[in-house]
N, C-alpha and C positions, 0 to 999 in steps of 0.2 A: 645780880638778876633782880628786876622788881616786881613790888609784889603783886602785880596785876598780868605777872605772867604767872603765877602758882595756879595750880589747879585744885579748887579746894570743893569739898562736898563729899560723902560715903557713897551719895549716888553715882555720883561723876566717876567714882574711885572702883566702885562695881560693874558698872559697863566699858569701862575700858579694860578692865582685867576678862572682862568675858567676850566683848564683841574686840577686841582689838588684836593686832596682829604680836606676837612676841618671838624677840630675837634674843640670843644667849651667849653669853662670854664668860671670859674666866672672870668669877667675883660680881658679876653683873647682870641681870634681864632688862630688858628696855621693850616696855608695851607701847605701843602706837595704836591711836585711833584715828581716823578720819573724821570730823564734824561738820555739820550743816553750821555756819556762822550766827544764822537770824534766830538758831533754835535756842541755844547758850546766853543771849545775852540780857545783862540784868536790865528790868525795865527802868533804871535812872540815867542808865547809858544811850548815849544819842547817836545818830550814824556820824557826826563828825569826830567823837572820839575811836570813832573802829577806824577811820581811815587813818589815823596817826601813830597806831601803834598795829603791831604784829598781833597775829590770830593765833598765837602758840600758848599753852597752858602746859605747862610741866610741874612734877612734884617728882620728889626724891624719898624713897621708903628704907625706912630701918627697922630691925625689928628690938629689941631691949636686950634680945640676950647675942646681938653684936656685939657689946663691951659697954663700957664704965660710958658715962652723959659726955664727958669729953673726948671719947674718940670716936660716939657718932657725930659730933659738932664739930670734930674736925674735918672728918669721911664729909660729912653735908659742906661745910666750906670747899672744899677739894671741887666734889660735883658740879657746885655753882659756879665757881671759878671757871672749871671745862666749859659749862654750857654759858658764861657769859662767852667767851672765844669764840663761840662755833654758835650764837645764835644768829648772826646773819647767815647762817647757809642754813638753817632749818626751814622748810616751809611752812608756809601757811595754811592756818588751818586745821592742828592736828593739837590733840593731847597724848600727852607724854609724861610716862609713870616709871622712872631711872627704881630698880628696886636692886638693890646690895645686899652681897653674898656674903658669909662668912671669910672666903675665899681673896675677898678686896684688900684687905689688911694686909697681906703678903705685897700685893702691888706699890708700884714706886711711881710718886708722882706726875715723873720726869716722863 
């Protein structure tokens, strides 16, 4: 995944956990927002680079007491992995905040 699709900011990361919709699985929440395009974007950015890439902003949350630096970097490779597969079917438009449960570690990749 590149890093112009990460979703980065404390602000960003606050109104999606508040105004966003959240769905729940074993080991996983996944918050979705809906976003206005023109409101988001940095002023060096031009409209010929929004038409060439995707309107999707995602980050992946862990918290420290998941486990030792290498088995959240492994859990975060795993994530990305999934969401490079499945980002042609995401649409447009949205941020997206994958937050990991304790619960994930049990899960098999496969």
């Amino acid at each position: 995944m590149k890093s112009i699709y990460s979703l980065k900011g404390r602000n960003l990361f606050k109104e999606v956990y508040q105004k966003g919709r959240r769905t729940q699985g074993t080991g996983i929440r996944i918050y979705t927002l809906k976003y206005n395009k023109s409101a988001y974007v940095k002023p060096g950015n031009g409209i010929q680079s929004l038409n060439k890439t995707k309107n999707v902003k995602i980050a992946i949350a862990l918290t420290k007491s998941f486990g030792k630096a290498y088995i959240r970097n492994k859990t975060k490779r795993r994530i990305r992995a999934i969401c490079t597969q499945l980002f042609d079917d995401f649409k447009d438009g949205f941020f997206i905040i994958i937050r990991i449960d304790s619960d994930f570690k049990d899960l098999v990749y496969e």
